[in-house]
NUDO-88386 format. One record per atom (N, C-alpha, C, O): residue in one letter; x, y, z. Coordinates in steps of 0.2 Angstrom, whole numbers, plus 5000, padded with zeros to 4 digits. Each point is the difference from the previous one (the first is absolute). Example, Ala and Ser with C-alpha at 12.3 -4.5 7.8 and 13.67 -1.06 7.14 Angstrom:
A506649725039A499650065000A500450065000A500549995003S499350064993S500450065001S499650055003S500350065001
! end
This chain:
X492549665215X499550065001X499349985000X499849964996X499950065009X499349974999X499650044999X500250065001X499049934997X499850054993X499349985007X499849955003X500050134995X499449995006X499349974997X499949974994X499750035009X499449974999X499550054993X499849984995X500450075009X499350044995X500650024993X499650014995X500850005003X500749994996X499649974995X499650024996X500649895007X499849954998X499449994998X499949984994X499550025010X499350024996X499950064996X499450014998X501250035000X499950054996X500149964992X499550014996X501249945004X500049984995X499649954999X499750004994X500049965009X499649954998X499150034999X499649974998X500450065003X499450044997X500350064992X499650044996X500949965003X500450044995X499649964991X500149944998X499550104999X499549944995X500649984996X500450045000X499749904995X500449964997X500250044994X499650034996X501249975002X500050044995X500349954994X500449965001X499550044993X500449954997X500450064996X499850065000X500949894999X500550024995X500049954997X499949945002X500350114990X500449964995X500550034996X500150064999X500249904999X500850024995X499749994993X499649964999X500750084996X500150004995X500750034995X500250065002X500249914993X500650035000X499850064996X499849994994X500350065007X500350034995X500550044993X499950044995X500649915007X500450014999X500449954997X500449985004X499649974988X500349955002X500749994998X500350034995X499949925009X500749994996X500149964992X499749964998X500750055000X500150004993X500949955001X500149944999X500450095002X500549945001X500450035002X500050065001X500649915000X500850015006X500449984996X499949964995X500750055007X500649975000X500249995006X500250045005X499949884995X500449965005X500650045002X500450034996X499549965009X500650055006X500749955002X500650015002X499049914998X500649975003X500250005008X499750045003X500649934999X500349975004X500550075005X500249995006X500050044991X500450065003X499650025005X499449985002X500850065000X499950075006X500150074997X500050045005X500049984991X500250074996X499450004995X499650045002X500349934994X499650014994X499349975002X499849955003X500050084994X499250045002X499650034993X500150054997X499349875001X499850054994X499249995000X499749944999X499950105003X499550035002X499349944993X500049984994X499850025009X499149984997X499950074996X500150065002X499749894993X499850084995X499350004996X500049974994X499450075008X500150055002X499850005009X499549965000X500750055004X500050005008X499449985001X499650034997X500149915007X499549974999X499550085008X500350025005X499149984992X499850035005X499149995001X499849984995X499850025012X499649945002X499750075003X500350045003X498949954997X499450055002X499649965003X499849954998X500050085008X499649995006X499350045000X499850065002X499949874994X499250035002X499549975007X500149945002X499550125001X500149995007X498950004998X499750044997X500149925005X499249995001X499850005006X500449995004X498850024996X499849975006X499649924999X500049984994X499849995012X499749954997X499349994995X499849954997X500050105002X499450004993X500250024994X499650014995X501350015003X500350024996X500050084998X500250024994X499650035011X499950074999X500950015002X500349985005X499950064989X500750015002X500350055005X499750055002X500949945000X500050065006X500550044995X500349974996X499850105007X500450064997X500749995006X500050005006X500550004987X500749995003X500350035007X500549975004X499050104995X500450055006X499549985005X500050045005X499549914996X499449975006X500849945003X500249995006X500149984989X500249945003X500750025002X500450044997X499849945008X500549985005X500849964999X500249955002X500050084994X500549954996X500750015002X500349994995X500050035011X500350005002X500749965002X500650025001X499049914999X500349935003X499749964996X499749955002X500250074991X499749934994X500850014997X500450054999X499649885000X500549984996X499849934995X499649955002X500850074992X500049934994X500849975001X500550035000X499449895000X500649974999X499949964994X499649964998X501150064999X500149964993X500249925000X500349995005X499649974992X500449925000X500149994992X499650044997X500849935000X500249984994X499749914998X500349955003X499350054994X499749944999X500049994993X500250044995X499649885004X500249984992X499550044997X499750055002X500249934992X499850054992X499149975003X499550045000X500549895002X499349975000X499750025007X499549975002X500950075002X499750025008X499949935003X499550005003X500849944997X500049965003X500649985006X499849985006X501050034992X500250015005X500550065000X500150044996X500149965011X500550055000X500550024999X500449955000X499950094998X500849984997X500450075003X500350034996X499649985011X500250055003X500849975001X500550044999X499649915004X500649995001X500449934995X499849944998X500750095000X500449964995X500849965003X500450035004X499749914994X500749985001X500650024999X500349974996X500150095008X500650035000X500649934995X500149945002X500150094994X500449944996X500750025002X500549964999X499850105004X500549985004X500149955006X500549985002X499050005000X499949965007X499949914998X499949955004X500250054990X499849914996X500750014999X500350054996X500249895008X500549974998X500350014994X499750024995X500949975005X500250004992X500449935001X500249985006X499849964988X500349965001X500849994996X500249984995X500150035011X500849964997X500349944995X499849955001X500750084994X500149934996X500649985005X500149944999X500450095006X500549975003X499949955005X499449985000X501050005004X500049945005X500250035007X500450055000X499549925005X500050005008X499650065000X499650024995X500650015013X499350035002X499550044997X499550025000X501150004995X499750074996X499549974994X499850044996X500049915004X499649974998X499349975000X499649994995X500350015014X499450005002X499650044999X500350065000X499049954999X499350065001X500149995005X500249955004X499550134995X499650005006X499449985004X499649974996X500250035011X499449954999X499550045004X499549975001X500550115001X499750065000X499549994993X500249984995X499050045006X499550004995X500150084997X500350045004X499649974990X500250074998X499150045003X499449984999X500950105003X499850045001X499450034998X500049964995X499650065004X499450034998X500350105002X500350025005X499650014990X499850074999X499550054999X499849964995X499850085005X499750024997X499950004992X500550014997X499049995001X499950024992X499850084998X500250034995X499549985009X499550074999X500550045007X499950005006X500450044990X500550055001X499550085002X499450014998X501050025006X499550095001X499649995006X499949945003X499750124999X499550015004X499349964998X499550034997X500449885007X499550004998X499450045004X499449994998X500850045006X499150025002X499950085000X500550045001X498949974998X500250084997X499350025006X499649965003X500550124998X499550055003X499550014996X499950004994X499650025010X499550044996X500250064997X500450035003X499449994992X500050075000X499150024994X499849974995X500150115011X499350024993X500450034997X500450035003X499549964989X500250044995X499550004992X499549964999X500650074998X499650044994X500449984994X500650024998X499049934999X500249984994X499950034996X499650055001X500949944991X500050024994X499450044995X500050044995X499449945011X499150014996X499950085006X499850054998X500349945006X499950065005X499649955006X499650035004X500549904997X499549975004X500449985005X500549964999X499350065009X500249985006X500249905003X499549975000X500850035001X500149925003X500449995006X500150045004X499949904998X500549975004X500549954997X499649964998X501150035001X500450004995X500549955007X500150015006X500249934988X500649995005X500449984993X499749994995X500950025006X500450024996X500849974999X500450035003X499949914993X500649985003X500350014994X499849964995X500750085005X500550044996X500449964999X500450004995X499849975010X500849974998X500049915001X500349975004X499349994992X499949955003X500649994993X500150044995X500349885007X500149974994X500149905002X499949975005X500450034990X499749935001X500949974996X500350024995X500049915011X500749994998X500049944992X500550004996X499049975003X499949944996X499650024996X499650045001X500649924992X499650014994X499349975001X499949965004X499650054992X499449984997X499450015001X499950065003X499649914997X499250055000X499650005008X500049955004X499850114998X499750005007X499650045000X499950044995X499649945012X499450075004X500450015006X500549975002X499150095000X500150035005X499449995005X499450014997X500649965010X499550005003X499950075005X500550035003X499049994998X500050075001X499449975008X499549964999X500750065008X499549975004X500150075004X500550035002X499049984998X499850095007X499649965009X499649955002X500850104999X499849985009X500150095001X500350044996X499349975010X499850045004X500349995004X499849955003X500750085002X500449995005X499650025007X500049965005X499750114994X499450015004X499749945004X499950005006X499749954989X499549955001X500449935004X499849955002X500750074998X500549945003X499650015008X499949945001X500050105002X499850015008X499249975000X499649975004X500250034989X499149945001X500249964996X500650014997X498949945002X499849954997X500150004993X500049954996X500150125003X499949994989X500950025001X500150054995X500349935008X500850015001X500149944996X500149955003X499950064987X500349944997X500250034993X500250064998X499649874998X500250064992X499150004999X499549965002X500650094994X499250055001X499949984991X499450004998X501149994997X500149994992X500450014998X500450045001X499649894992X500550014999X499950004992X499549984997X501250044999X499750004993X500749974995X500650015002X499349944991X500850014998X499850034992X499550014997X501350025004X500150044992X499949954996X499949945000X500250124995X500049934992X500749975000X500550015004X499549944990X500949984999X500550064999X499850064998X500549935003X500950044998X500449954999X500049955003X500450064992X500749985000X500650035002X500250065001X500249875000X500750055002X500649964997X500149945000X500250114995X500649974997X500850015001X500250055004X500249904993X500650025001X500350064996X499750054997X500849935004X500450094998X499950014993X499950054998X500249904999X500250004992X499050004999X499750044996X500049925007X499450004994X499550065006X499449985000X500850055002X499550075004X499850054993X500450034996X499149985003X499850054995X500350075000X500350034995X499549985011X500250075004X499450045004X499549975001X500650105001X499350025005X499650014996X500250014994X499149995009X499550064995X500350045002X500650015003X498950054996X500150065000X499250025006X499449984999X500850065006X499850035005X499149995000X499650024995X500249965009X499050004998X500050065003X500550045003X498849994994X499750055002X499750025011X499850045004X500249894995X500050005010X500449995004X500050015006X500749964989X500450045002X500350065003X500250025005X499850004990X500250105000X499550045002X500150055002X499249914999X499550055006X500349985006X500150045004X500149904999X500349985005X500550055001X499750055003X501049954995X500350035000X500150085003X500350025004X499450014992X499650064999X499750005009X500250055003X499549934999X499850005007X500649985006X499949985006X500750044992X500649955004X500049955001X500049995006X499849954990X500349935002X500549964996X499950004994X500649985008X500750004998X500049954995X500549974999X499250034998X500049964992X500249994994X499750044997X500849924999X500350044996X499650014993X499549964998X500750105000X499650004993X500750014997X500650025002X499249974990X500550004993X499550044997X499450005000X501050054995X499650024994X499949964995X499449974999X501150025000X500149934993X500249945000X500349995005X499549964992X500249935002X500750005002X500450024995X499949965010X500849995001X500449964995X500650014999X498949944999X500449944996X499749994994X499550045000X500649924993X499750004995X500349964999X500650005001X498949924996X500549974999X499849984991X499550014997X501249975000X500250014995X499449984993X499649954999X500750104998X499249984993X499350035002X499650004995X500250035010X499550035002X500150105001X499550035002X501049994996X500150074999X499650034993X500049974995X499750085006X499650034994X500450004995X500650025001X499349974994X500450014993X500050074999X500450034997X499149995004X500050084995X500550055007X500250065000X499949895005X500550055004X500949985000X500249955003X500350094992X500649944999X500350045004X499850065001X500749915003X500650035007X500749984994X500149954997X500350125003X500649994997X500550005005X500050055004X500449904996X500449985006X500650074999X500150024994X500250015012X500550055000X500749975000X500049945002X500550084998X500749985002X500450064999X499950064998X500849915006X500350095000X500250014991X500150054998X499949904998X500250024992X499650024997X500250024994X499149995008X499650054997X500250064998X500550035002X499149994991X500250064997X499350055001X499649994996X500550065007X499250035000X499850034993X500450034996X498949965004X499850014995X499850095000X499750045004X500449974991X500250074997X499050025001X499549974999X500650125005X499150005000X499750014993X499449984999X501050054996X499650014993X500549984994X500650025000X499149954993X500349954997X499850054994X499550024998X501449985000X499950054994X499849974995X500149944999X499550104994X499749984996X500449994993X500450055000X499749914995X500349984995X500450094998X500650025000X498950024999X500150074995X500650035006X500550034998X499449965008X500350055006X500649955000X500550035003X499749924996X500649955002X500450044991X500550035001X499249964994X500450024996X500250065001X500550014998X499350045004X499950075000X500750015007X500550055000X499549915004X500450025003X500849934999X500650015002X499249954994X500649984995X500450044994X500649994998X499050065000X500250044996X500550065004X500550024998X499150005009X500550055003X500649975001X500550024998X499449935005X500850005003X500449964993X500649985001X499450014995X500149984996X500450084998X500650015001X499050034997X500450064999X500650045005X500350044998X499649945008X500250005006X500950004999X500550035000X499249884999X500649974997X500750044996X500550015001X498950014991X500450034996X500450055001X500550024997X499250015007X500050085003X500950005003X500550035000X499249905003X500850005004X500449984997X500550025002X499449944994X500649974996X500450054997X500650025001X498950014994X500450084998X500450065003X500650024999X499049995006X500550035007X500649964999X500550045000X499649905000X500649965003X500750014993X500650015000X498949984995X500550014996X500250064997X500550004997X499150065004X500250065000X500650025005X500550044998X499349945007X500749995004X500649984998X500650025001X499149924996X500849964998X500450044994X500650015000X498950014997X500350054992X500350075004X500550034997X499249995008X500350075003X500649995001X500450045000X499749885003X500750005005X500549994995X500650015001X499149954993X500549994992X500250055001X500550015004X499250054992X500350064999X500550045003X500450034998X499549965009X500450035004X500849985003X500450035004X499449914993X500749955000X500450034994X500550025001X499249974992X500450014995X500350074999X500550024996X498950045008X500450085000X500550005006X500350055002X499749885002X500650025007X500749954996X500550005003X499449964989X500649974998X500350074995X500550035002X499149994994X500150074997X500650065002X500450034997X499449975009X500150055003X500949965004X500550035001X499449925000X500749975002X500349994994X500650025001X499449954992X500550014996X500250084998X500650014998X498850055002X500550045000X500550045003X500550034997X499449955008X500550025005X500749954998X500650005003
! end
């Protein structure tokens, strides 16, 4: 497609705009997801990145002036020290295994093993304007589902381009920024999630598909409040009665049935004496005859 003349000198006379990133949102740590296809465990808390837009004497422009329709951030997984990459990882289904048997079944293979991704999810996200936790307007890019297959300490590189500026001269990365460290642990040593930020749930609250939690999902052992005790349930539980009678009320109602008791007992044997008698007037009456 060819872009006309006066187009063309439209943009090139367009005054110079700088952008910059800054994260908002940082990540804190993960659980290594591994090597499957199924399991999936999210950066926590969801790392999220704000787009400050200037002119060239640094007078800022207002969210709803800028054009943000085709700005996008892509994410990269780099080491703890922002020096190399660590986006992609060596797949270890793909590294030989070696045989202790003999003949063919013995040879390696001579195939180099595989490279995978490390940094799992959507790495590149949309713009969107949205209204933080303070009541303050932004340009937000947002990656909810990022996770990461391998243990240990990392940044996130955050680079924005303007898809627009691809047809001029400023068609590049326009800035770029990295998060702080996070960690990412195996299954046994993962602490568990936090508990949901506050821009978060401003997020959210505006439809964006993010998960939040009330409460920490996980706790790991030895860090639960003391003054809060959890009494474990089972089906041999005996429920507890709603009011506990008082020394005076327990004797008072040991003494009724106690007489209860007696009550009946006498009954039983007034009976037995009635049935004597009535036996000995029905022998009585048989020797007369």
């Amino acid at each position: 497609m060819e872009i006309s003349s006066d187009r063309h000198s439209q943009f090139l006379l367009d005054p110079p705009i700088n952008y910059r990133l800054e994260v908002a949102q940082q990540p804190i740590r993960a659980r290594m997801c591994g090597f499957g296809d199924k399991d999936r465990r999210p950066i926590d808390p969801p790392p999220v990145v704000k787009l400050l837009v200037s002119t060239a004497d640094g007078t800022h422009i207002p969210e709803g002036s800028v054009d943000h329709s085709m700005m996008i951030v892509h994410a990269a997984l780099w080491s703890e020290n922002c020096i190399d990459e660590r986006s992609l990882v060596i797949n270890p289904s793909s590294i030989p295994s070696q045989s202790t048997g003999t003949g063919p079944s013995s040879i390696l293979s001579l195939n180099a093993p595989s490279c995978t991704r490390n940094l799992m999810g959507h790495c590149t996200s949309s713009a969107y304007v949205l209204t933080d936790d303070l009541g303050q307007q932004g340009i937000y890019f947002i990656f909810q589902d990022l996770s990461v297959r391998t243990e240990g300490s990392f940044t996130l590189k955050f680079s924005f381009c303007d898809v627009k500026g691809l047809l001029t001269r400023r068609g590049s990365v326009a800035a770029e920024v990295y998060s702080g460290p996070f960690k990412v642990y195996t299954a046994k040593k993962f602490p568990g999630m936090t508990e949901s930020t506050e821009l978060s749930k401003a997020f959210a609250k505006q439809g964006i598909k993010i998960p939040i939690r009330k409460d920490t999902r996980y706790r790991k052992e030895g860090s639960r409040d003391p003054s809060i005790e959890v009494v474990p349930q089972s089906s041999s539980s005996v429920a507890v009665p709603a009011k506990t009678l008082s020394d005076s009320e327990a004797k008072v109602d040991s003494t009724e049935n106690d007489e209860k008791r007696n009550r009946h007992d006498l009954s039983d044997d007034d009976a037995d004496s009635e049935g004597g008698k009535d036996k000995s007037v029905e022998k009585r009456r048989r020797k007369s005859r």
